[in-house]
N, CA, C and O atoms as CSV, one atom per row, in Angstrom:
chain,resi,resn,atom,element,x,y,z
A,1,UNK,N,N,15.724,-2.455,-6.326
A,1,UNK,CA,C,17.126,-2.251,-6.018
A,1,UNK,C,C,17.290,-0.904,-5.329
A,1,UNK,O,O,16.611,0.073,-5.645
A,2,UNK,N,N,18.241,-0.889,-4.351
A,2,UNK,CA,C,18.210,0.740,-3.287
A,2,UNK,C,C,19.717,0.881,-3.710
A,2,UNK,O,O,20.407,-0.137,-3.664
A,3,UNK,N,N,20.227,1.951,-4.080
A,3,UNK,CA,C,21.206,2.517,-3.561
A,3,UNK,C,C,21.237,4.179,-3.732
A,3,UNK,O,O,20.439,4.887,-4.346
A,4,UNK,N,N,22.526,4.590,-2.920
A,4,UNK,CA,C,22.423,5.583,-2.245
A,4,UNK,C,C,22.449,6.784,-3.519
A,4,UNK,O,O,22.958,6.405,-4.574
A,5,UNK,N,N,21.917,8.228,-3.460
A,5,UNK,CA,C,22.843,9.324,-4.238
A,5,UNK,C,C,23.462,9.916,-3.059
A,5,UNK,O,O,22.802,9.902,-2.020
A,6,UNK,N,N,24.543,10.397,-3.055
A,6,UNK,CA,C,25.085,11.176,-2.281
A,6,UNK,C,C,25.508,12.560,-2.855
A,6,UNK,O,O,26.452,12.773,-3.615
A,7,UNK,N,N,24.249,13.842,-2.124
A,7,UNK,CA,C,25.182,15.069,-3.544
A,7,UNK,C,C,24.673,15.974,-2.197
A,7,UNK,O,O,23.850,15.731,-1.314
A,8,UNK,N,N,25.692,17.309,-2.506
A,8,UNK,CA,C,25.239,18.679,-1.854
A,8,UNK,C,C,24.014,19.442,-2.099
A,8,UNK,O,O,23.450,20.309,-1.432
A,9,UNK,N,N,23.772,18.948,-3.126
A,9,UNK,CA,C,22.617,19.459,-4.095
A,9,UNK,C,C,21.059,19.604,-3.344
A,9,UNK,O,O,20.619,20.056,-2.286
A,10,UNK,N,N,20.634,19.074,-4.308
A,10,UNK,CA,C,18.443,19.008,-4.339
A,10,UNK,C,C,18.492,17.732,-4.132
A,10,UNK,O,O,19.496,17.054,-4.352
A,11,UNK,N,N,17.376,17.278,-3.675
A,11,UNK,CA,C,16.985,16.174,-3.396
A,11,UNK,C,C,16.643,15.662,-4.687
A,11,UNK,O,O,15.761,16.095,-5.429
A,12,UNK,N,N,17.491,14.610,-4.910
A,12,UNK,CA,C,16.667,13.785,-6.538
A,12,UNK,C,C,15.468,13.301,-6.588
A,12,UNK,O,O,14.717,13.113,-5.631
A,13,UNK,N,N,15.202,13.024,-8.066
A,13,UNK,CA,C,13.790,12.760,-8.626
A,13,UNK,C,C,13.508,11.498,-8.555
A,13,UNK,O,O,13.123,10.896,-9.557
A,14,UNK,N,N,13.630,10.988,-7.547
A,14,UNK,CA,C,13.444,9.650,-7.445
A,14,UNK,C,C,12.618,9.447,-5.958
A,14,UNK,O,O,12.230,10.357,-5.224
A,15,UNK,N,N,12.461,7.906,-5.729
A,15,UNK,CA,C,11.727,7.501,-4.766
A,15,UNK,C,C,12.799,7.347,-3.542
A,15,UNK,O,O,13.494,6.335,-3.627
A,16,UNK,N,N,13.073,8.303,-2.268
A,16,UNK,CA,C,13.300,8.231,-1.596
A,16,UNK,C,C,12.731,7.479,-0.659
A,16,UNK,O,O,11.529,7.363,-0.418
A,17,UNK,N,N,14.104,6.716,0.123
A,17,UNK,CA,C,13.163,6.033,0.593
A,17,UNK,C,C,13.622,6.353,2.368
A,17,UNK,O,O,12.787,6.264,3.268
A,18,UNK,N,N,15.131,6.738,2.618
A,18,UNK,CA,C,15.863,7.170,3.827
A,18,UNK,C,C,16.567,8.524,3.598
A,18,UNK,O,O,16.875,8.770,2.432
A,19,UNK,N,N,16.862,9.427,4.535
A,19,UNK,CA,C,17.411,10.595,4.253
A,19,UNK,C,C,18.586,10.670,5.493
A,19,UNK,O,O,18.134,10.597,6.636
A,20,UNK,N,N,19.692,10.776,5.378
A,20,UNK,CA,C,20.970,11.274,6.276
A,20,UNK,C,C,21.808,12.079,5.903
A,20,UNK,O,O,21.853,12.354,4.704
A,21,UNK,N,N,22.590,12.605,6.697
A,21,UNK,CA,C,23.968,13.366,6.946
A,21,UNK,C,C,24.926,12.131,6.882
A,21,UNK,O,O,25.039,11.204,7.684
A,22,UNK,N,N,25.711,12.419,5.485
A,22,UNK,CA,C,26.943,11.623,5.099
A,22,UNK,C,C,27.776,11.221,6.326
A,22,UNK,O,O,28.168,12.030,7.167
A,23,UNK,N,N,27.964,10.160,6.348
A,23,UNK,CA,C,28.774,10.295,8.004
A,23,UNK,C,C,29.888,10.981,7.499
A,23,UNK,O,O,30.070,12.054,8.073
A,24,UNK,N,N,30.461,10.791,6.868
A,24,UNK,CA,C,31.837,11.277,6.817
A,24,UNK,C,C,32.659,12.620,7.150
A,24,UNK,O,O,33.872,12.829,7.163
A,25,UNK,N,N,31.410,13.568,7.448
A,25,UNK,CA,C,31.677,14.603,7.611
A,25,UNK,C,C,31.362,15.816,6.612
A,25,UNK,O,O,31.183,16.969,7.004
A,26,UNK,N,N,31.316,15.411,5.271
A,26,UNK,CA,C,31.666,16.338,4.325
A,26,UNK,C,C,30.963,17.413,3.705
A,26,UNK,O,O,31.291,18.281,2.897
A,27,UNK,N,N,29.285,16.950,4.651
A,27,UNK,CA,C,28.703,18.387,4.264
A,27,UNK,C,C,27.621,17.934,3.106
A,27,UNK,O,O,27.043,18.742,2.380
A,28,UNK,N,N,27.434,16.409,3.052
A,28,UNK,CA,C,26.659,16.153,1.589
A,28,UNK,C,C,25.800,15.228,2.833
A,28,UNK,O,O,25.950,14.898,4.009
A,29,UNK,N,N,24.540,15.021,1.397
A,29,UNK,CA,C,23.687,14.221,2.447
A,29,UNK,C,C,22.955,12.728,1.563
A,29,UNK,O,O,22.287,12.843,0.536
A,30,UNK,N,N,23.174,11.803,2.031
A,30,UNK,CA,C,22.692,10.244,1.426
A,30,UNK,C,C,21.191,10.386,1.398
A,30,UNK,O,O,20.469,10.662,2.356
A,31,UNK,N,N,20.726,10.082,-0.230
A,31,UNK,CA,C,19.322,9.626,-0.297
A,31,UNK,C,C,19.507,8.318,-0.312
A,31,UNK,O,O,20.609,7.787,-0.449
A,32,UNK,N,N,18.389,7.700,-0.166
A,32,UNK,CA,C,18.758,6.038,0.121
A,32,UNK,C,C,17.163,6.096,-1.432
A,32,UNK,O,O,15.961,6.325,-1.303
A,33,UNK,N,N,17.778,5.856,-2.352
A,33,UNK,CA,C,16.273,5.466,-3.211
A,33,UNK,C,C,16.469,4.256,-4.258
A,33,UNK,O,O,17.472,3.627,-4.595
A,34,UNK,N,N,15.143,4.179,-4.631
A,34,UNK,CA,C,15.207,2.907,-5.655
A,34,UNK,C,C,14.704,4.187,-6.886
A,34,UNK,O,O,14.587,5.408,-6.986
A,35,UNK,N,N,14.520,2.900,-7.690
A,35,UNK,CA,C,14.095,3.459,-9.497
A,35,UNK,C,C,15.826,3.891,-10.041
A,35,UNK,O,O,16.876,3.864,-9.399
A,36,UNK,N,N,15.598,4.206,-11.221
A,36,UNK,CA,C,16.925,4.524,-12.198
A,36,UNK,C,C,16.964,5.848,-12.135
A,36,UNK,O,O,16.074,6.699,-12.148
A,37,UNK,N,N,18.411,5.916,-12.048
A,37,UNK,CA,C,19.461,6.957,-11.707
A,37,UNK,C,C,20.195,7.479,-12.594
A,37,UNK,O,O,21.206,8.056,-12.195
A,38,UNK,N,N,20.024,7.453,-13.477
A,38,UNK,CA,C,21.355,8.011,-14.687
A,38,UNK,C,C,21.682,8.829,-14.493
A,38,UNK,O,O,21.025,9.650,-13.852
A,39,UNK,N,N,22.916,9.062,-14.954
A,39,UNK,CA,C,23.737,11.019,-14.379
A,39,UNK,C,C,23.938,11.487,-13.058
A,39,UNK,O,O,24.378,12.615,-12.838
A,40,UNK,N,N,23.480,10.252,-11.689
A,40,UNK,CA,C,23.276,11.190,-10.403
A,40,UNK,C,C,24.703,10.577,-9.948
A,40,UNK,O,O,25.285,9.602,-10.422
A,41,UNK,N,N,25.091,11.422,-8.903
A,41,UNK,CA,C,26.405,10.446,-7.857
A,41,UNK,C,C,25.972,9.645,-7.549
A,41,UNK,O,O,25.242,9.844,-6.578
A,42,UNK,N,N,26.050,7.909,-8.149
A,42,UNK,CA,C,25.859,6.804,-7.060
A,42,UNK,C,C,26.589,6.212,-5.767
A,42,UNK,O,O,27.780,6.521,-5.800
A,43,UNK,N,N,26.365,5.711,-5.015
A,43,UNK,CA,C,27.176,4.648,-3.976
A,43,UNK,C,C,26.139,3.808,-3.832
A,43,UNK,O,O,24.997,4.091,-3.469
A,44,UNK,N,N,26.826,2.187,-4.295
A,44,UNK,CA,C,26.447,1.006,-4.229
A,44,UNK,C,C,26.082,0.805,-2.949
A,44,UNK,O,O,26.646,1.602,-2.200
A,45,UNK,N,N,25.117,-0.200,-2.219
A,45,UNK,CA,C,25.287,-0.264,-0.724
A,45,UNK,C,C,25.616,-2.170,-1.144
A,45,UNK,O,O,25.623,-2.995,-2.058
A,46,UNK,N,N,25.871,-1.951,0.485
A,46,UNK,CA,C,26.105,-3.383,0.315
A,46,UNK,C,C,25.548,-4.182,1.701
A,46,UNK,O,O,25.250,-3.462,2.654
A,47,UNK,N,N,25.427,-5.359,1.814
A,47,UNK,CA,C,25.002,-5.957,3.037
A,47,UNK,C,C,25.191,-5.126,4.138
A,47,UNK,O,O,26.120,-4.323,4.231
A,48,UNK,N,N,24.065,-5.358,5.224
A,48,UNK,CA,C,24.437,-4.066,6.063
A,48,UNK,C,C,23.607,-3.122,6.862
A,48,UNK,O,O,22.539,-2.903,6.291
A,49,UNK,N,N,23.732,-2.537,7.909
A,49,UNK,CA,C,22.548,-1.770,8.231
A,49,UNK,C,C,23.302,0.101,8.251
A,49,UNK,O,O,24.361,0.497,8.738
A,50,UNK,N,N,22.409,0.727,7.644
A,50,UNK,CA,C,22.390,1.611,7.585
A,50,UNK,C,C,21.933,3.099,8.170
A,50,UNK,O,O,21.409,3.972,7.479
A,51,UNK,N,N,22.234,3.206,9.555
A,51,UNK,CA,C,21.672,4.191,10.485
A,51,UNK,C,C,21.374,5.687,9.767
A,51,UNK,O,O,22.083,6.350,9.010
A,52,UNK,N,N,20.273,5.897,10.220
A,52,UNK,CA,C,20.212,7.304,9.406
A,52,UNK,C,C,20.325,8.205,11.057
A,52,UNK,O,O,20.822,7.661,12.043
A,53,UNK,N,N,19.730,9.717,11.077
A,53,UNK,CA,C,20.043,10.685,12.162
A,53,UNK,C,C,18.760,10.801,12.856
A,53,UNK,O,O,18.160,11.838,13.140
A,54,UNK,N,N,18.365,9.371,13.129
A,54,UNK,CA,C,17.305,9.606,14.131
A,54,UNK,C,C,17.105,8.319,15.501
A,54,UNK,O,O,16.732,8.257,16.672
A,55,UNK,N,N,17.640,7.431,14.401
A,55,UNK,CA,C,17.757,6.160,15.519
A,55,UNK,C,C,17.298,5.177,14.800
A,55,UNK,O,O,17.421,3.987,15.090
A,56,UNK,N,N,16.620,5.728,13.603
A,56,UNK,CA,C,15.919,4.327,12.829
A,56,UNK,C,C,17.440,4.096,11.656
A,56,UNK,O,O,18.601,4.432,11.891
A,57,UNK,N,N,16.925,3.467,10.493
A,57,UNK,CA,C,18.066,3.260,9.423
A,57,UNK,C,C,16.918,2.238,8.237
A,57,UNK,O,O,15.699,2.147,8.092
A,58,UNK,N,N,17.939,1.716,7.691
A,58,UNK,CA,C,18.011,0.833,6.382
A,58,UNK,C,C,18.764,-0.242,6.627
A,58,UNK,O,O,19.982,-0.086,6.707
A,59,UNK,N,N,18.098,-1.734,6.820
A,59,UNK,CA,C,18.798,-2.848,6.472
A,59,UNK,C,C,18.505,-3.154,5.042
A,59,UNK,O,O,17.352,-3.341,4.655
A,60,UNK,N,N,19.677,-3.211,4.157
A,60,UNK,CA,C,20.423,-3.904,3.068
A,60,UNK,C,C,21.135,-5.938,3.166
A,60,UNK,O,O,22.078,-6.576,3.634
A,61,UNK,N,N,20.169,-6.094,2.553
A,61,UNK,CA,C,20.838,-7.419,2.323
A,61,UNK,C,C,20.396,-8.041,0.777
A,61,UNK,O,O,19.383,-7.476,0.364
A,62,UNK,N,N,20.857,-8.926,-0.025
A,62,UNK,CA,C,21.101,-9.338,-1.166
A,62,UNK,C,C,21.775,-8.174,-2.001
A,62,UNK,O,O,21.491,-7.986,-3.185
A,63,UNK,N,N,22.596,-7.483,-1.370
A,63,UNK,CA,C,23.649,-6.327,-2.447
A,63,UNK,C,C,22.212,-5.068,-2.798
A,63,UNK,O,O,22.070,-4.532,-3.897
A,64,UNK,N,N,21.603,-4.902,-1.994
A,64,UNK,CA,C,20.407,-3.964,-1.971
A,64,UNK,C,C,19.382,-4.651,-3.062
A,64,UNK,O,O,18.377,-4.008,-3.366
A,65,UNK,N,N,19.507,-5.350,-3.385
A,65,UNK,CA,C,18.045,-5.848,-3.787
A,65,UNK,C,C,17.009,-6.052,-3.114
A,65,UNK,O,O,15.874,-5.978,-3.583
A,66,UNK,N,N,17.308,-6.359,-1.830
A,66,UNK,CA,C,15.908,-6.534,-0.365
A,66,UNK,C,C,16.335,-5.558,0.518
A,66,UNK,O,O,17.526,-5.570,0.827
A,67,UNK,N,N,15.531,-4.632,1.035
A,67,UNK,CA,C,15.717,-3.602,1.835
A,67,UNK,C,C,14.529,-3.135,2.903
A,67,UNK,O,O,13.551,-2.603,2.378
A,68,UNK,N,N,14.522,-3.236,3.909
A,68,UNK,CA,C,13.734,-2.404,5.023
A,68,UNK,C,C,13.748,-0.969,5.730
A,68,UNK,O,O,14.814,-0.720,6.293
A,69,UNK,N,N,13.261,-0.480,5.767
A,69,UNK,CA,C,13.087,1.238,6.264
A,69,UNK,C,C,13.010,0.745,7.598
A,69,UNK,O,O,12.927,-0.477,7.480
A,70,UNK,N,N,12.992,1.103,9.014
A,70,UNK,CA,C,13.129,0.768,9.957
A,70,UNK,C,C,13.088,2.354,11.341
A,70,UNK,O,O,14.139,2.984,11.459
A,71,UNK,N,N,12.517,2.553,11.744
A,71,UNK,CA,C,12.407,3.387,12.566
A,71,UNK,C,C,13.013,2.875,14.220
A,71,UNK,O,O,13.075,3.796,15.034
A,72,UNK,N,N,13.266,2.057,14.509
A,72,UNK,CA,C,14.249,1.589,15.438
A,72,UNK,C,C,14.881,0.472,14.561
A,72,UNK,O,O,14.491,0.151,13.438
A,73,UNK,N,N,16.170,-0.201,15.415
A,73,UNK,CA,C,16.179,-1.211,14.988
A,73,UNK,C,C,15.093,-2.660,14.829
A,73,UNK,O,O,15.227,-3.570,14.012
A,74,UNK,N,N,14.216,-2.544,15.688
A,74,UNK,CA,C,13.256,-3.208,16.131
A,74,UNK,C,C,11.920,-3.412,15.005
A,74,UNK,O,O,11.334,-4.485,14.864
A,75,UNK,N,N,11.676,-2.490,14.455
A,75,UNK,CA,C,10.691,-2.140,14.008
A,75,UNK,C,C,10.832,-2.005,12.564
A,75,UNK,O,O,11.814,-1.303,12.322
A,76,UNK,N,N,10.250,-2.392,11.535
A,76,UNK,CA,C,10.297,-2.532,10.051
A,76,UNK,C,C,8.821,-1.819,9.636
A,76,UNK,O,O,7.713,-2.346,9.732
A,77,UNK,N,N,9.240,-0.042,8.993
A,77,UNK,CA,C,8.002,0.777,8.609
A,77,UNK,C,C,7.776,0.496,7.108
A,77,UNK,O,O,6.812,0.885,6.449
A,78,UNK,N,N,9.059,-0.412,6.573
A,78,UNK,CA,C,8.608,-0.312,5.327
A,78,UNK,C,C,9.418,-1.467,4.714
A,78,UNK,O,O,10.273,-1.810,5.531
A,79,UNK,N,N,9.467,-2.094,3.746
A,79,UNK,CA,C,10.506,-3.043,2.908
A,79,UNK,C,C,10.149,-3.016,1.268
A,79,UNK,O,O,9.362,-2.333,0.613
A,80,UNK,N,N,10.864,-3.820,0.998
A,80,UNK,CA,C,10.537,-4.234,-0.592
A,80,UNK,C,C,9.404,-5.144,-0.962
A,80,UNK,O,O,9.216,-5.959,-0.058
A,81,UNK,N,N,8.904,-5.235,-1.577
A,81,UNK,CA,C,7.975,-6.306,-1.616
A,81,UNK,C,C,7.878,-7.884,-1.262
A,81,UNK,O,O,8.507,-8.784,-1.817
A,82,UNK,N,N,6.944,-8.007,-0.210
A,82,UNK,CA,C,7.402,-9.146,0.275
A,82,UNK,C,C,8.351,-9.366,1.196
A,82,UNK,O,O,8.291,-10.480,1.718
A,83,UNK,N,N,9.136,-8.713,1.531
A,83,UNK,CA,C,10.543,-9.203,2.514
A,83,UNK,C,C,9.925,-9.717,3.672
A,83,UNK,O,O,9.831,-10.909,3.962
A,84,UNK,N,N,9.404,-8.513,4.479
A,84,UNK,CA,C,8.749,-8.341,6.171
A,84,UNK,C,C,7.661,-7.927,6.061
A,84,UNK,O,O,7.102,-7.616,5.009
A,85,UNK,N,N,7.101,-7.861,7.496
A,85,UNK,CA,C,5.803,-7.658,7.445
A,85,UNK,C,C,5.862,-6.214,8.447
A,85,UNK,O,O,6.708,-6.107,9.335
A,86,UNK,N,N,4.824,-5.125,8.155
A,86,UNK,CA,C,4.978,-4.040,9.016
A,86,UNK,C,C,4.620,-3.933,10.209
A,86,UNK,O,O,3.979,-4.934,10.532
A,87,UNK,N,N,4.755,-2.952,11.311
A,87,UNK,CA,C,3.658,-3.310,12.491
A,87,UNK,C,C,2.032,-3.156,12.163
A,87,UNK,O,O,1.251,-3.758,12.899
A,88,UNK,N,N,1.465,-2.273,10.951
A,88,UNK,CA,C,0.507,-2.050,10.251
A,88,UNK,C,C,-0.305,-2.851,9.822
A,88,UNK,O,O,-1.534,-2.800,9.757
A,89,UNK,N,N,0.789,-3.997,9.369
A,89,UNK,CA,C,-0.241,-4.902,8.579
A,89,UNK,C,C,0.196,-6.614,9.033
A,89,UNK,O,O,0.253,-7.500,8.181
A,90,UNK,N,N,0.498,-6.874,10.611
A,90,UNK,CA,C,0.954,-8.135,10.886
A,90,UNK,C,C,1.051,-8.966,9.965
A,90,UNK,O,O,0.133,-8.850,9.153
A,91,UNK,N,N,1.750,-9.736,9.744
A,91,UNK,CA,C,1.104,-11.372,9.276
A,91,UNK,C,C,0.685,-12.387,10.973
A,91,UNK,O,O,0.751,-12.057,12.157
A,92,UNK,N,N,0.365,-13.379,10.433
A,92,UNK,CA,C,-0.114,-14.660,11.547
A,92,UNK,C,C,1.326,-15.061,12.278
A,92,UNK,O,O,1.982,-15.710,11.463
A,93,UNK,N,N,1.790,-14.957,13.086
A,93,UNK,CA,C,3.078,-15.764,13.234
A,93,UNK,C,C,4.418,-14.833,13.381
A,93,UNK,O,O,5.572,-15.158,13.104
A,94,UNK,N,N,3.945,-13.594,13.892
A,94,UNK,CA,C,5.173,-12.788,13.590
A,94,UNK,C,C,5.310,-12.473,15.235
A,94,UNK,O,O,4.404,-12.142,16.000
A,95,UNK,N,N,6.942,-12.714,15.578
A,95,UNK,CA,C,7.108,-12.560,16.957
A,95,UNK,C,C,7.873,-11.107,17.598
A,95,UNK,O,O,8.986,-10.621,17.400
A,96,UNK,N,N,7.217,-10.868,18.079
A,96,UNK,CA,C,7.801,-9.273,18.136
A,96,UNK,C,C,9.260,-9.702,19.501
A,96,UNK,O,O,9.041,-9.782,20.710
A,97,UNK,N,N,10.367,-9.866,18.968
A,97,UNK,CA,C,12.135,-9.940,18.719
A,97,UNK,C,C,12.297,-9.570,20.368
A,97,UNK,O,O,12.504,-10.265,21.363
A,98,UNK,N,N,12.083,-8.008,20.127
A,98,UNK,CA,C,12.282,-7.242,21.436
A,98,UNK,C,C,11.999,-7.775,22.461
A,98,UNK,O,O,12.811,-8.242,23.260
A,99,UNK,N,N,10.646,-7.772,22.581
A,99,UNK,CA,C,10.177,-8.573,23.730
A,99,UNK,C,C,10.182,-10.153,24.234
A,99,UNK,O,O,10.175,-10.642,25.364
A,100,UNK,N,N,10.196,-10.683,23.039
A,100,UNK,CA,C,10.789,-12.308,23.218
A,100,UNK,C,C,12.389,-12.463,23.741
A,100,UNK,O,O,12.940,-13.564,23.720
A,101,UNK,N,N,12.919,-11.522,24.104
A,101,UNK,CA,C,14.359,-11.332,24.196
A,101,UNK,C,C,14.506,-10.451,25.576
A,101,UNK,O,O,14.937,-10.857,26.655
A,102,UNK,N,N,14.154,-9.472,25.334
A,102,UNK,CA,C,13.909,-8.620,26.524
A,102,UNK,C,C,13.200,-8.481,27.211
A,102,UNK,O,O,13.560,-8.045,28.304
A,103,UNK,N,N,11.633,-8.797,26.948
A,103,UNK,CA,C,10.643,-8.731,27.777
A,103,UNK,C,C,10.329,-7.684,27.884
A,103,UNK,O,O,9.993,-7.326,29.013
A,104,UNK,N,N,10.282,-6.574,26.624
A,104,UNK,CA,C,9.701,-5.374,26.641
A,104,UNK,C,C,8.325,-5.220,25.862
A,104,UNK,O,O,7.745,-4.135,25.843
């Protein structure tokens, strides 16, 4: 399960898994982690993609129970177990999107 802490603080003791600047303006910054949280500021995520400040992000889908790390949109560096497959470790059958589309 991923959801966010959002604090001004230290980086929590947990498994980070994305790091951003709150959009909102306010000067705090979103960890995107899994494992248990007790006592920290949560925000639930919800279906969704989640841009962080580089160009990559976090797709969220099943209410953050399945989640991908993503360094473009294109590209999946990391997920939950099982979801996707990385560019690292293909599976048989995996069509790279971009280029079947764009021809890049």
């Amino acid at each position: 399960m991923m959801f966010i802490v959002r604090t001004a603080g230290a980086k929590p003791d947990l498994a980070v898994k994305m790091t951003r600047r709150t959009p909102d303006g306010s000067g705090t910054t979103d960890y995107f982690c899994i494992g248990e949280a007790e006592g920290l500021p949560i925000v639930a995520v919800h279906d969704g993609w989640y841009a962080d400040d580089t160009g990559g992000g976090v797709a969220i889908f099943g209410q953050g129970k399945f989640w991908e790390v993503r360094d473009t949109p294109f590209s999946v560096v990391e997920s939950d177990d099982g979801v996707a497959e990385t560019a690292s470790q293909p599976a048989a059958g995996i069509v790279n999107v971009r280029g079947a589309i764009f021809g890049v």
